[in-house]
Structures are given as structure tokens and as C-alpha cells.
RODO-2510 file (C-alpha; in nm, 4 decimals, decimal comma):
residues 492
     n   res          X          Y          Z
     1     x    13,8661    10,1173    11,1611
     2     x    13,4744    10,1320    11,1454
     3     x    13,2928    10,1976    11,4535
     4     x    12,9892    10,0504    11,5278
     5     x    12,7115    10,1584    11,7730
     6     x    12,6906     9,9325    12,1152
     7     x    12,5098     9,6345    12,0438
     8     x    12,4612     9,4875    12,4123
     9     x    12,1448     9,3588    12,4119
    10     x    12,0234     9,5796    12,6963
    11     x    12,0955     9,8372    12,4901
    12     x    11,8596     9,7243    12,1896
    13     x    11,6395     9,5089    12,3688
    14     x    11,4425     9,7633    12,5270
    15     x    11,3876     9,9566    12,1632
    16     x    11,3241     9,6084    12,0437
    17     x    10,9837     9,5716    12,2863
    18     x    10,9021     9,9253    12,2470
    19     x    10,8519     9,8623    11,8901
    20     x    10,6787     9,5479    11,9732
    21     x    10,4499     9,7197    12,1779
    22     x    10,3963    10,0051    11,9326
    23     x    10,3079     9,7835    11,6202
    24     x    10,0499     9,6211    11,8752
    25     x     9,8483     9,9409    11,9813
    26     x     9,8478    10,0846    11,6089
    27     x     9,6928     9,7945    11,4500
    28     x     9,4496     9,7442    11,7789
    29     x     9,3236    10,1217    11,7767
    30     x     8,9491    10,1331    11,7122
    31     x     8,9401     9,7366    11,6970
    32     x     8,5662     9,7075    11,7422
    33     x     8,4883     9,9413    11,4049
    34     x     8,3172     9,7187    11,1371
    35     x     8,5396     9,5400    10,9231
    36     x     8,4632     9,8030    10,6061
    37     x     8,7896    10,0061    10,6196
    38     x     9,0235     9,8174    10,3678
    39     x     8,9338     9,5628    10,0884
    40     x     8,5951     9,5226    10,2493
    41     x     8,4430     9,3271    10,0362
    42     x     8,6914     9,0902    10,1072
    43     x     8,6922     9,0743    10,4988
    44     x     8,3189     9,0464    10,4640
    45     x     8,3437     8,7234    10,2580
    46     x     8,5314     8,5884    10,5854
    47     x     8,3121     8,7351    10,8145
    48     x     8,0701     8,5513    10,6658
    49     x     8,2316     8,2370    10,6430
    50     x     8,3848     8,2592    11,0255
    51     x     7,9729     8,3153    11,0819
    52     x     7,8803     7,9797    10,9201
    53     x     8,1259     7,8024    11,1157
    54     x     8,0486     7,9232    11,4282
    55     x     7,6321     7,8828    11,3846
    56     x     7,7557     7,5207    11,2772
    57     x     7,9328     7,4944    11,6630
    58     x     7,6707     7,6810    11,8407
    59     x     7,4429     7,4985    12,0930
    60     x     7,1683     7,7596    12,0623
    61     x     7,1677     7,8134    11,7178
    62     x     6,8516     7,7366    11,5364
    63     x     6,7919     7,5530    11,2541
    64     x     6,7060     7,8521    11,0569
    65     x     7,0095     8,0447    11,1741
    66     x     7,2527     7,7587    11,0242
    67     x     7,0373     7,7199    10,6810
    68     x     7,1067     8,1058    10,6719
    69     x     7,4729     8,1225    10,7595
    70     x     7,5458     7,8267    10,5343
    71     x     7,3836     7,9413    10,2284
    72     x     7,5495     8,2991    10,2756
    73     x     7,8702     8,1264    10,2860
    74     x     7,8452     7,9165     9,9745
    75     x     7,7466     8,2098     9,7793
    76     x     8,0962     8,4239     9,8491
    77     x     8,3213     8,1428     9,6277
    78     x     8,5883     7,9369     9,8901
    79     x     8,9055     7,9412     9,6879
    80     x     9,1436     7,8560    10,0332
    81     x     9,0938     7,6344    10,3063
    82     x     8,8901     7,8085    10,6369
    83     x     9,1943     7,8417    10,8773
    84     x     9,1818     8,2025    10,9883
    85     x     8,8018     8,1786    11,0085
    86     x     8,8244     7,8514    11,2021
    87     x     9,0287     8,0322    11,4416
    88     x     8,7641     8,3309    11,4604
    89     x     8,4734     8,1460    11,4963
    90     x     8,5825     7,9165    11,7863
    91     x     8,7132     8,2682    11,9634
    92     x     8,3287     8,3645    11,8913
    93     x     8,1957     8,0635    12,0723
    94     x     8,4470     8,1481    12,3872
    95     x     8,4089     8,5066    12,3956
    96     x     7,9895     8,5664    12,3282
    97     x     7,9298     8,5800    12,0204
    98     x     8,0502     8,7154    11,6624
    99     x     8,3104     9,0296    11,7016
   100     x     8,5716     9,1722    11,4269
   101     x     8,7984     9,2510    11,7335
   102     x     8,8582     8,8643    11,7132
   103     x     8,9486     8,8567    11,4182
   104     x     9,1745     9,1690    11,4668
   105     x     9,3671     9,0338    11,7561
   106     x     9,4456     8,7378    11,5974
   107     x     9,5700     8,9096    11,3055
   108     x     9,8136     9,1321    11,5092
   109     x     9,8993     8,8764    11,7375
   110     x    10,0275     8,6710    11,3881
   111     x    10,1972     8,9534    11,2928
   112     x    10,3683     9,0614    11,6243
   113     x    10,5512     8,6852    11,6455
   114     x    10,6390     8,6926    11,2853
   115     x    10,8372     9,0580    11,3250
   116     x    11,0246     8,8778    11,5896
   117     x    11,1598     8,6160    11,3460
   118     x    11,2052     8,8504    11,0865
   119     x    11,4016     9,0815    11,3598
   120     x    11,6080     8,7932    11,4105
   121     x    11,7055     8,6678    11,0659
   122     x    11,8170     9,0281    11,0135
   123     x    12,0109     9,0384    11,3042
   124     x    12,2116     8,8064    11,2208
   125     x    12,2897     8,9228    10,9034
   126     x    12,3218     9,3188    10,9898
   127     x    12,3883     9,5220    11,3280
   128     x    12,0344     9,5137    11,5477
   129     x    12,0536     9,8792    11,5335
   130     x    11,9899     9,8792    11,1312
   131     x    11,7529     9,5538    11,1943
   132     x    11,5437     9,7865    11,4727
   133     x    11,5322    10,0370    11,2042
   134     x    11,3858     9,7887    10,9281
   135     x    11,1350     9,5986    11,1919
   136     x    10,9941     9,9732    11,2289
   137     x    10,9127     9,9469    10,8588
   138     x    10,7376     9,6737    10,9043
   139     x    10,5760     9,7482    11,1943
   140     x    10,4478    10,1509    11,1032
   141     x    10,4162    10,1313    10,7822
   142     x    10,0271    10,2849    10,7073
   143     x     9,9883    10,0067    10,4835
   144     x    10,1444     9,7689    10,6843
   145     x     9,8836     9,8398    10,9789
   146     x     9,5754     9,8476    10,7656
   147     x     9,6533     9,5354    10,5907
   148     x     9,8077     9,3368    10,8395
   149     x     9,4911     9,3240    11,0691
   150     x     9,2832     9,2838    10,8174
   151     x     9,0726     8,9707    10,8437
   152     x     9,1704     8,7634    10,5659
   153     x     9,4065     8,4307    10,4703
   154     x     9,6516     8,7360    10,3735
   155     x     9,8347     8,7852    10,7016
   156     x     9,8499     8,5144    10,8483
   157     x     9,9663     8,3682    10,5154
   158     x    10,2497     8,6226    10,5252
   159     x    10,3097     8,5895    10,9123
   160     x    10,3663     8,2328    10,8180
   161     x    10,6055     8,2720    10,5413
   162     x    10,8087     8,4967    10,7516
   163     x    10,8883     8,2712    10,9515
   164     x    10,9173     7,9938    10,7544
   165     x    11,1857     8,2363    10,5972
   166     x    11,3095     8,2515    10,9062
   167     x    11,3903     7,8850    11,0023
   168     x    11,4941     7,8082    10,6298
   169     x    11,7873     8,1034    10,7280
   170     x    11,8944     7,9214    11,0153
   171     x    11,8766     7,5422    10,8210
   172     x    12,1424     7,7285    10,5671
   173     x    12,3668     7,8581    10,8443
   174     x    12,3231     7,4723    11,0398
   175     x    12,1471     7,2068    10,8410
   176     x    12,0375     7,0546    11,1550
   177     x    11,7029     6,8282    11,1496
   178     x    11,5085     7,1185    11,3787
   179     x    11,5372     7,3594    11,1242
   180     x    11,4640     7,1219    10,8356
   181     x    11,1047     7,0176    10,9816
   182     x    11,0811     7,3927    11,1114
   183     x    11,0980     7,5213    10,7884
   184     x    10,8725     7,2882    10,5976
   185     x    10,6147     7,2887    10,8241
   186     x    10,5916     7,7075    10,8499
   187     x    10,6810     7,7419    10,4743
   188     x    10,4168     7,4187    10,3667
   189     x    10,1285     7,5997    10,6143
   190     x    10,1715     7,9732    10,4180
   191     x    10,1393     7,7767    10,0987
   192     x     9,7891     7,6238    10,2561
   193     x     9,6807     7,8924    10,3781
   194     x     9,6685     8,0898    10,0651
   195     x     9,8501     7,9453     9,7716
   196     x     9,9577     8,2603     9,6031
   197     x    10,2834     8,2947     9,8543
   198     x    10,4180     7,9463     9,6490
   199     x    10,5817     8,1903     9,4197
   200     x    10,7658     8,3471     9,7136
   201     x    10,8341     8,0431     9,9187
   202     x    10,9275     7,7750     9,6091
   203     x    11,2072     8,1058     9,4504
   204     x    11,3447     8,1074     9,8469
   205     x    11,3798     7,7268     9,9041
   206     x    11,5446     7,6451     9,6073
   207     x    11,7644     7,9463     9,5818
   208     x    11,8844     7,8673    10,0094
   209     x    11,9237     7,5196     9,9402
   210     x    12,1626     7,5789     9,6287
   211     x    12,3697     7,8506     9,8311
   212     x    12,4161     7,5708    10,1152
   213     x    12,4711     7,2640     9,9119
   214     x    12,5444     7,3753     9,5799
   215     x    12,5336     7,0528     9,3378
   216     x    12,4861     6,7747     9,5585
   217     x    12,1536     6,9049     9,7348
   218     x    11,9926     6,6050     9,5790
   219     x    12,2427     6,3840     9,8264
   220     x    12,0265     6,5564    10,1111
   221     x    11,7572     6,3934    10,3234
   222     x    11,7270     6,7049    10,4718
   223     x    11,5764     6,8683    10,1522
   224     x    11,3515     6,6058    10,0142
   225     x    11,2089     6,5438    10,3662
   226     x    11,1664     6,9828    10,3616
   227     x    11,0220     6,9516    10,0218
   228     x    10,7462     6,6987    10,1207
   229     x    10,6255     6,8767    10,4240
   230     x    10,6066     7,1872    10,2205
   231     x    10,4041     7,0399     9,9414
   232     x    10,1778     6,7669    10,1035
   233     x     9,9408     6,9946    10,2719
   234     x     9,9328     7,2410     9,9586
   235     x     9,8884     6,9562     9,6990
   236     x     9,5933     6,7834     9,9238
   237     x     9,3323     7,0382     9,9627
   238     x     9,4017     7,2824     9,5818
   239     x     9,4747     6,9919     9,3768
   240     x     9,2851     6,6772     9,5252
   241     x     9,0554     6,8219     9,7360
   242     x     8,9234     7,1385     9,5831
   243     x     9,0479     7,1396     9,1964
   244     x     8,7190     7,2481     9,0729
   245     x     8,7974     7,6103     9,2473
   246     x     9,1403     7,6405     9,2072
   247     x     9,1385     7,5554     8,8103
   248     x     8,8355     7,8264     8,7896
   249     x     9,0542     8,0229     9,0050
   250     x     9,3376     8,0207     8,7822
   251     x     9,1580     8,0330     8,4456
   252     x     8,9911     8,3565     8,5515
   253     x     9,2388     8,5130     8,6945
   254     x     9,5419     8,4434     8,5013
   255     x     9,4792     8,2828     8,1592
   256     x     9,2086     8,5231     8,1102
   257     x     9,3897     8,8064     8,1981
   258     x     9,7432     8,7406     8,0858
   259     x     9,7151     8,9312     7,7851
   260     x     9,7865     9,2198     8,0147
   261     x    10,1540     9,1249     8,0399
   262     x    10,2042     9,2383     7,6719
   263     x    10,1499     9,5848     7,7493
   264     x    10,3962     9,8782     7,9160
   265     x    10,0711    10,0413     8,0663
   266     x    10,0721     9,7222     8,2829
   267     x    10,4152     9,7854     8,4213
   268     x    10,3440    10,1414     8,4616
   269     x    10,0046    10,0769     8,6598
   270     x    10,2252     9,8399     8,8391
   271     x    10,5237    10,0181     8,9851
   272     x    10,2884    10,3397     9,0556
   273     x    10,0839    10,1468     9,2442
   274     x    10,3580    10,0260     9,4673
   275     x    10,4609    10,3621     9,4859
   276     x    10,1520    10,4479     9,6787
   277     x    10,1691    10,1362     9,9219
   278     x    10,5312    10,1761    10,0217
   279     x    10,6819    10,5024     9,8518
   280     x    10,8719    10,4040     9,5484
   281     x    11,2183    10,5712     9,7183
   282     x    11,1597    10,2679     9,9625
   283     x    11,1243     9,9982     9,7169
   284     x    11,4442    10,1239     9,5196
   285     x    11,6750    10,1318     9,8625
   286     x    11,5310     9,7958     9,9807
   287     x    11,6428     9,6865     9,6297
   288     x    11,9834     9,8568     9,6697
   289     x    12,0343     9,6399     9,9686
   290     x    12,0255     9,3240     9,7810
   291     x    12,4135     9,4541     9,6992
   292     x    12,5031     9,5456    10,0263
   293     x    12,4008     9,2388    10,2119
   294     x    12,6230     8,9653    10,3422
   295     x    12,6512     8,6587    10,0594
   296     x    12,3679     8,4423    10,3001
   297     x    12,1135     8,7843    10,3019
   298     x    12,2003     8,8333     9,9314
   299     x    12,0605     8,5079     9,7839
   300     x    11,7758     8,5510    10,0203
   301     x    11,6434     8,8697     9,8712
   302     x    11,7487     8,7642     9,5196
   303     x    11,5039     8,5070     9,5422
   304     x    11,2359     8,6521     9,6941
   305     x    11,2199     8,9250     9,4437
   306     x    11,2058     8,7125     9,1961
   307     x    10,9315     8,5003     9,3476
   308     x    10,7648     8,7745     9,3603
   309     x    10,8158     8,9290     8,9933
   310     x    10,6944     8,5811     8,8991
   311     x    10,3829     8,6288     9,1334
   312     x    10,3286     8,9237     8,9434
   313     x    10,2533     8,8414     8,5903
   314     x    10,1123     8,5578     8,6965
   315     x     9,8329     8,7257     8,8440
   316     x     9,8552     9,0619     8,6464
   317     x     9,5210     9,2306     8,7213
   318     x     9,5532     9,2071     9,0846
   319     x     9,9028     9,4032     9,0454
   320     x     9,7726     9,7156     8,9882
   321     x     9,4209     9,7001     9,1775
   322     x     9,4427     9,4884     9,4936
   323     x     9,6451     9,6572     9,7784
   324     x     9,6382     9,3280     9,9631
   325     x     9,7703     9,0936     9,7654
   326     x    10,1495     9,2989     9,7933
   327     x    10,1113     9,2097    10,1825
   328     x    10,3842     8,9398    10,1634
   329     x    10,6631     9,2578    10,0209
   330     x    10,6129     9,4069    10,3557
   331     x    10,8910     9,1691    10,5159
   332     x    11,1047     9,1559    10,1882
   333     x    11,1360     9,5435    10,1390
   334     x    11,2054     9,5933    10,5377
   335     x    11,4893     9,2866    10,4782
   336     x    11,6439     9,4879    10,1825
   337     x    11,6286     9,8209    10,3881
   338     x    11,7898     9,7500    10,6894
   339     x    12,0408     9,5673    10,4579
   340     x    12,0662     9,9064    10,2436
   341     x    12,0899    10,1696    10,5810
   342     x    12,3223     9,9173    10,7414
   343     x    12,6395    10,0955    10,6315
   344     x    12,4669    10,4450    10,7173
   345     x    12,4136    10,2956    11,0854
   346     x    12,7862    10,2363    11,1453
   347     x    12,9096    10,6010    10,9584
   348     x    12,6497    10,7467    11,2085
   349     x    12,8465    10,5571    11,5388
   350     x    13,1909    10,6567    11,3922
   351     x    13,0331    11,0499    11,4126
   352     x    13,0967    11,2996    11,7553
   353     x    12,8012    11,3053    12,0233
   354     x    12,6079    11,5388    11,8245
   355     x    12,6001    11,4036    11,5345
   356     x    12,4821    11,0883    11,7062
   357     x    12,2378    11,2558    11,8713
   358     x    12,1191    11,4793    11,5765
   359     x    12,0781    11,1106    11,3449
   360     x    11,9125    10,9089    11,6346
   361     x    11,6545    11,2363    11,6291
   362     x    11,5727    11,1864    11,2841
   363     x    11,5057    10,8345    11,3047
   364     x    11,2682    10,9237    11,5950
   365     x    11,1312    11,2044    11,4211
   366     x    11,0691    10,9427    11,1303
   367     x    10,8931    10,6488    11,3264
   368     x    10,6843    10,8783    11,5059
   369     x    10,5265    11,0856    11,2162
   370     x    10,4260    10,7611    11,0378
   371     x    10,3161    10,5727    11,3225
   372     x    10,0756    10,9225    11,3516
   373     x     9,9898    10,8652    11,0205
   374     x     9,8981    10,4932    11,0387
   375     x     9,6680    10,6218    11,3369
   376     x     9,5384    10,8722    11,2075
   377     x     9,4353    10,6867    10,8593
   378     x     9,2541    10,4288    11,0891
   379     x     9,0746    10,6949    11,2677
   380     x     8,9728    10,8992    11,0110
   381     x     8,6519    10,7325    10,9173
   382     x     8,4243    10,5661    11,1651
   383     x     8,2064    10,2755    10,9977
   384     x     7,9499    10,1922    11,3392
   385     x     7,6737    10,3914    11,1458
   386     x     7,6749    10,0730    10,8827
   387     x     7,5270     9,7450    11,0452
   388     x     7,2326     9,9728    11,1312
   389     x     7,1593    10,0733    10,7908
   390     x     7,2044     9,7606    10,6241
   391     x     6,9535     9,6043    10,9244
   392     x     6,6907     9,8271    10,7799
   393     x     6,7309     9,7472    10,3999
   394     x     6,7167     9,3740    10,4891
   395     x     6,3960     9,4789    10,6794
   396     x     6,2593     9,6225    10,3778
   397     x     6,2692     9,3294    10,2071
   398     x     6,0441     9,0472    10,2193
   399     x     6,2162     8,7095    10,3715
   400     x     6,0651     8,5086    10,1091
   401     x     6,1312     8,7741     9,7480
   402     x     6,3286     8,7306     9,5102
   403     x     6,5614     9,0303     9,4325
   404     x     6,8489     9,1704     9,2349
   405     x     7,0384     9,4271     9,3323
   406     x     7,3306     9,6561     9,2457
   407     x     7,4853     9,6785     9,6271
   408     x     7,7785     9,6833     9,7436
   409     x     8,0803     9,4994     9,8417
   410     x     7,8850     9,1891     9,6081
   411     x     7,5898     9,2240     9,7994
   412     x     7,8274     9,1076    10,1456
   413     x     7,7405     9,3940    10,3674
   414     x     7,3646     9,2793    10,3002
   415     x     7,3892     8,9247    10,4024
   416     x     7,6585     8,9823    10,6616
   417     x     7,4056     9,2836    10,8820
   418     x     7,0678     9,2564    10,6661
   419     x     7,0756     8,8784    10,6798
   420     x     6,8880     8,9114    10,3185
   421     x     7,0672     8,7454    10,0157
   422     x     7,0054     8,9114     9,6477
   423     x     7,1519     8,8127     9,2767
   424     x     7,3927     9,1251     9,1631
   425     x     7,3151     9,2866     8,8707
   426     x     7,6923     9,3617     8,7634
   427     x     7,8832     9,6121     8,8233
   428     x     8,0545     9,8761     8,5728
   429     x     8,4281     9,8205     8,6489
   430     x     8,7531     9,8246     8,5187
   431     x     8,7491     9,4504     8,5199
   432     x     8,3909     9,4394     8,3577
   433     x     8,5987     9,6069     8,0915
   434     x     8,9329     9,4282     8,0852
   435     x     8,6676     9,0800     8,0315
   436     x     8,3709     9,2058     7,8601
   437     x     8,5348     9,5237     7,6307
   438     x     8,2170     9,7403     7,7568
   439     x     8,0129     9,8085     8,0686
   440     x     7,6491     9,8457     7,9160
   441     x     7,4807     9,5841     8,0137
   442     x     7,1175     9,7315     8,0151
   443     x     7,0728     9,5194     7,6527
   444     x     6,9961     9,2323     7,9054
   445     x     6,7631     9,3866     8,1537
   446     x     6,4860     9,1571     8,0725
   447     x     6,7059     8,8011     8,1011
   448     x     6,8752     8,9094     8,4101
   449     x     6,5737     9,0428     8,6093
   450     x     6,3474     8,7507     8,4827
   451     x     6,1772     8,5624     8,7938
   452     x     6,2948     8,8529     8,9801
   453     x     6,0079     9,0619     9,2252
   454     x     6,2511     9,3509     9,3393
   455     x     6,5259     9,5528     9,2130
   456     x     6,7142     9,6448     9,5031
   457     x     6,9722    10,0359     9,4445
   458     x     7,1798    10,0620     9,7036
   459     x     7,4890    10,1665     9,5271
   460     x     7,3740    10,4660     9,3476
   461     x     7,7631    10,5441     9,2228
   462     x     7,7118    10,2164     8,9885
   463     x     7,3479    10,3563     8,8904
   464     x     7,5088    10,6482     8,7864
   465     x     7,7468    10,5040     8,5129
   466     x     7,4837    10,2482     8,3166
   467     x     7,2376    10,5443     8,2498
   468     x     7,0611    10,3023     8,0365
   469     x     6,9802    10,0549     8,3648
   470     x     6,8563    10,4148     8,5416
   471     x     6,6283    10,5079     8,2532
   472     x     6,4526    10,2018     8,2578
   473     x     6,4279    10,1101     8,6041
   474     x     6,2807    10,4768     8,6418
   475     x     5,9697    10,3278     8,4435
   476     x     5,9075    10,0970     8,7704
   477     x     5,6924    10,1537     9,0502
   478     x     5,8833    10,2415     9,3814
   479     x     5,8034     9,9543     9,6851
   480     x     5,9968    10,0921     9,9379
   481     x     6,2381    10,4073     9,9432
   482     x     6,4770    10,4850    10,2154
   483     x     6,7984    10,7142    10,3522
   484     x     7,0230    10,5445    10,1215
   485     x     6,8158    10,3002     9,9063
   486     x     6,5517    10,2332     9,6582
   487     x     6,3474     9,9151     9,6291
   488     x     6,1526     9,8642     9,2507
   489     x     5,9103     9,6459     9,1903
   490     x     5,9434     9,4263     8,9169
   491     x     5,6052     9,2538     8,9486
   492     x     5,3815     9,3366     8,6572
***
């Protein structure tokens, strides 16, 4: 007979808040530090939108302030609809001003209610003991904590899904109205949010609703009513609303890069690069628990995998580079683990007191060293220097010039602390590559710096690989040099 470990709830109720509490402090440490220590480029872009929303609600603001915030904004490209920096920007107006900790506590505060759900579906599929042991996956996972309070659509796009997940797991087990309108609505808001979780949440949907009805789902007012809520929102704002930036969206992003697809150094790239995100031992025993889980759990994680290989060639380029964009695996792989450890979680209960004791360790042992890890990753560099720097180079510039620049971050962290807005001469990348087969694009010094007064250097890492750009901007008189940049004059 198999024993299993006491599963009163006073039992793992109390581990269930500790890890509660424990996912909130890691992602809140150093909460104030400017928002430049993962994908920065990319929290700036909503820093500055969240900043022309709130200028646009501000009594005080002047005229000059808005005019400033709004053109910023409509330079960084608006591919989703504003929520999370909607949400951030009325927090601004209540709390004194602009702050990333806003954005931060929002973030974790998304991501605390979704690991409930998620701790839920998976207890009722598994023991709580191997469900505690896959929320602590998601909840101390270095990754996990950098990304997840990251301010961008990304996690609260994934905090929605989750639960959306969740609900759509209960309709299966019930098909009662509640979870029908439940699900639609959480499911239909990750798709607005951020589109890219359709993949995820379209493979799930139609994969639970076949499990629960098999052929005559179509009989189902229940479904088509789910359907429509999920799709409405979606469908109004990329299709009717803003089609002009979701089909540039998807012909730069996809059609131009699908060509990557045909090559095994893409699936290579691919699967090494999850390897560093989650450890590749992790993603192959969160796999393993697709055949370990109960018939409900299985389909479930079938489809979501598959949502997600589909996600992935869809959007190939993004596979390999952007760390963020696997945010959404973060619930999936914890699903399949505490599925795959499951079985491990019960041998352990049928062991002496020792043995018991000696497991329970390591699993401490385990949670604590990465939750140290997450920490200390978050504390290792301090960013507070930055705002001040960037406040001088947009000093150094004259309100009314007209500059290019190679900066960084796509000239963000200018505009976001300098309050100073320059065209980007572009950048040598592996993308500049993958599109334009070279990086050299010194050959058109003279078209792109025409009408230009200044060449603004402030990322001298880019200087250093178009040597051709460095010898010729060395034939220009300096206008202003600093700690950390160079300002040419291009005025004859």
C-alpha cells in the first residue's frame, strides 16, 4: 500500500504562505533601483509610456511637459494595448509622482495571486506536498524573480493566463456557467494584454474542451459563449483597432525571419538558451511529468507544450535572444514538475523518520540556495548612479538640436532621465545581421547624418565594432566631452 505524507491542510497551509511570503520579498528586494536590470530597453519603453499617461492625468503638468511625454511615447512603437502602464501611471498620480517601485509591486502582486491558482489546479491533480514543491519553482526561480517584476505586458500577461488556466481546469472537472465566463474572461484578457500567449491559451482551450466533451463540444453553449469572450477583446484592438502595428509586427518579426526555422543551429540556439533560464535537467523532468500526470493534468500539459512549440517558430528570433518572452513556461514547467516528483513525494512518506527527515532537508537545502541566488543576482549590481548621468548628457545638449546618436537601450534611457530625444544611428547586432547580411553601415554616413547638428557616442561598445563610423567621426570637431560621452559637431 503507498503511503502518502499528511495532507491536513494545517499541515501544508502554513508552508503554503511561507512560500507566498518568500516569492514576495525576493522580487521586492531593492524595488526602488532603476528599471535597467533585465531587458531594459524594454521596461524603459513602458516607463515611458506609463509617463505619458500620467502627464496626460496630471493637474500640474505643463503644457510642455505633456508635448514632451507624448512625443517620447510615440517614438518607442505601441504594439499592445497600455494596461499595465495604465495601472502605473494612475498609482503615480496617488502616490507623488513617477516610481519603478509601482510598477514592481504591481508586478509581484500579479504574480503572487496567480501562484495561488496555479497551487490550486495542481493540487488537485497531485498531493499539495509535490504542488508546494513545484509553486517553489515558480516562485525562486532566478529567472522567475527577475522577469516576473519586470515592468512589462509580460507578467501580467502570464499572471493572467495562469489563471485563466486555472478556471478552464475547474470548467473541465464541472462545466458550470462560473467557470465558463471565468475562464474566458482571464484567458480573453492575457490574449489582450499581449497577444503572443494566443498560442498557449487557443492549444489549452481546445485541447480541455475535447477531453470534456469529446465530439459533441459544438452542442455546447458553454464553449461558444467561452470562445467569444476570449476572442472579442483580442480581435477589437490587434485587428480593428490597431492592424497597422500588428501586421508590421508580424511581417518583421516572423515572415522576415522565418527562414530561421530551416536551420538545426536554430534549434540548438534554442534549447541552450532554455538551458540557461531554467536548467535543461528541469525542462526534461517537467516534460517527464506529462506521463505521470492524472488523464485531466495530462492533456493540460500536452497542450500547452505544444502551444508553445508553435509560439516558437512562429517567432523564431526571439527564441534564442529574448529571455522574456519564455515568461509564460514558468507555470507550465513548475505544472510538469510537481507532476514528475509526485511519485518521489509519496516513496519519501513510505521511508523511516530519517529518511523523512534527511529528504525534507534537501528540499530545504534546495529552496534556500536558489532563493540566495535570486537575491543575490538582484543585488549584485546597483543602477542609482544612471538617471544622474543621463541628466547631464541631456544637459549637454541643446533643447532645440538636432542629433543622432548611437546610445543605448534605442536612445530610451535618454528620453526617459535626459528628457532629450535623438535619431539612432543603428546598431551592429546579430539582428542587423540576420536582416541586413552585414553590419557596416558607415557607406551611409552622409544620408543618415544629413540635417543633423550633433552626433551624440554614448555607447562606445557599438563605436568599437563599425571602425569605419569611428574613423570618420574622428575627423569632427568635439562640442562637448564628458565621463561617459562624446558630443560631435556635425555643423560645417
Amino acid at each position: 500500500m503507498t503511503k502518502t505524507l499528511p495532507a491536513r491542510p494545517a499541515n501544508w497551509f502554513i508552508l503554503f504562505i511561507i512560500l507566498l511570503a518568500l516569492g514576495g520579498l525576493l522580487r521586492l528586494l531593492d524595488i526602488t533601483d532603476p528599471p535597467l536590470d533585465f531587458h531594459s530597453s524594454r521596461q524603459l519603453r513602458n516607463s515611458l509610456v506609463a509617463r505619458d499617461i500620467y502627464y496626460s492625468i496630471l493637474p500640474s503638468a505643463t503644457t510642455e511637459q505633456r508635448e514632451l511625454a507624448s512625443s517620447f511615447a510615440n517614438s518607442v512603437g505601441r504594439y499592445e494595448p497600455p494596461v499595465i502602464e495604465s495601472i502605473v501611471a494612475v498609482t503615480y498620480l496617488f502616490t507623488g509622482g513617477e516610481n519603478i517601485a509601482s510598477a514592481r509591486v504591481w508586478e509581484t502582486l500579479f504574480w503572487l495571486l496567480a501562484g495561488i491558482a496555479l497551487f490550486d489546479l495542481m493540487r488537485r491533480a497531485i498531493s499539495p506536498w509535490a504542488a508546494l514543491i513545484g509553486l517553489s519553482f515558480y516562485f525562486i526561480l532566478p529567472f522567475s524573480v527577475q522577469a516576473s517584476r519586470s515592468f512589462q505586458p509580460d507578467p501580467l500577461m502570464t499572471s493572467a493566463f495562469v489563471v485563466g488556466i486555472y478556471f478552464l481546469y475547474r470548467w473541465s472537472e464541472e462545466q458550470s456557467w462560473k467557470w465558463t465566463i471565468l475562464a474566458g474572461v482571464f484567458l480573453g484578457f492575457a490574449v489582450f494584454v499581449k497577444i503572443v500567449i494566443v498560442f498557449f491559451v487557443g492549444a489549452a482551450a481546445i485541447a480541455m474542451v475535447l477531453f470534456t466533451l469529446k465530439r459533441d463540444f459544438w452542442k455546447s453553449k458553454q464553449v461558444w459563449s467561452m470562445a467569444l469572450i476570449m476572442i472579442l477583446p483580442a480581435l477589437l484592438f490587434y485587428v480593428l483597432l490597431n492592424q497597422g502595428r500588428s501586421t508590421e509586427y508580424f511581417l518583421s518579426w516572423t515572415v522576415a525571419l522565418i527562414g530561421l526555422i530551416t536551420s538545426t543551429d536554430f534549434y540548438t540556439k534554442w534549447l541552450a538558451f532554455l538551458g540557461q533560464l531554467f536548467g535543461l535537467t528541469m525542462i526534461f523532468l517537467s516534460i517527464a511529468g506529462i506521463f505521470l500526470a492524472i488523464p485531466r493534468l495530462r492533456c493540460l500539459l500536452v497542450s500547452l507544450w505544444v502551444g508553445y512549440v508553435l509560439y516558437g517558430l512562429t517567432l523564431p528570433f526571439q527564441m534564442y535572444t529574448h529571455s522574456y518572452y519564455h515568461i509564460q513556461l514558468i507555470p507550465i514547467v513548475a505544472l510538469g514538475l510537481a507532476a514528475a516528483l509526485n511519485p518521489l513525494i509519496e516513496s519519501a512518506a513510505g521511508q523511516g523518520a530519517v529518511g523523512r527527515a534527511g529528504f525534507i532537508a534537501v528540499i530545504v537545502a534546495v529552496i534556500g540556495f536558489q532563493s540566495w541566488v535570486s537575491r543575490s543576482i538582484l543585488a549584485a549590481e546597483s543602477f542609482r548612479h544612471e538617471p544622474a548621468f543621463w541628466q547631464q548628457v541631456g544637459g549637454a545638449i541643446p533643447a532645440d538640436a538636432k542629433v543622432i546618436g548611437l546610445t543605448q537601450d534605442y536612445g530610451f534611457r535618454l528620453m526617459y532621465y535626459g528628457w532629450r530625444k535623438v535619431i539612432l544611428w543603428p546598431y551592429s547586432t546579430e539582428l542587423a545581421e540576420v536582416r541586413n547580411g552585414n553590419v557596416d553601415f558607415s557607406d551611409r554616413f552622409d544620408e543618415l547624418t544629413a540635417g543633423r547638428d550633433y552626433f551624440l557616442v554614448t555607447a562606445f561598445g557599438q563605436l568599437d565594432k563599425q571602425p569605419a563610423l569611428k574613423k570618420l567621426l574622428d575627423a569632427y570637431p568635439v562640442a562637448v566631452e564628458g565621463d561617459g560621452y562624446v558630443l560631435y559637431d556635425l555643423i560645417p
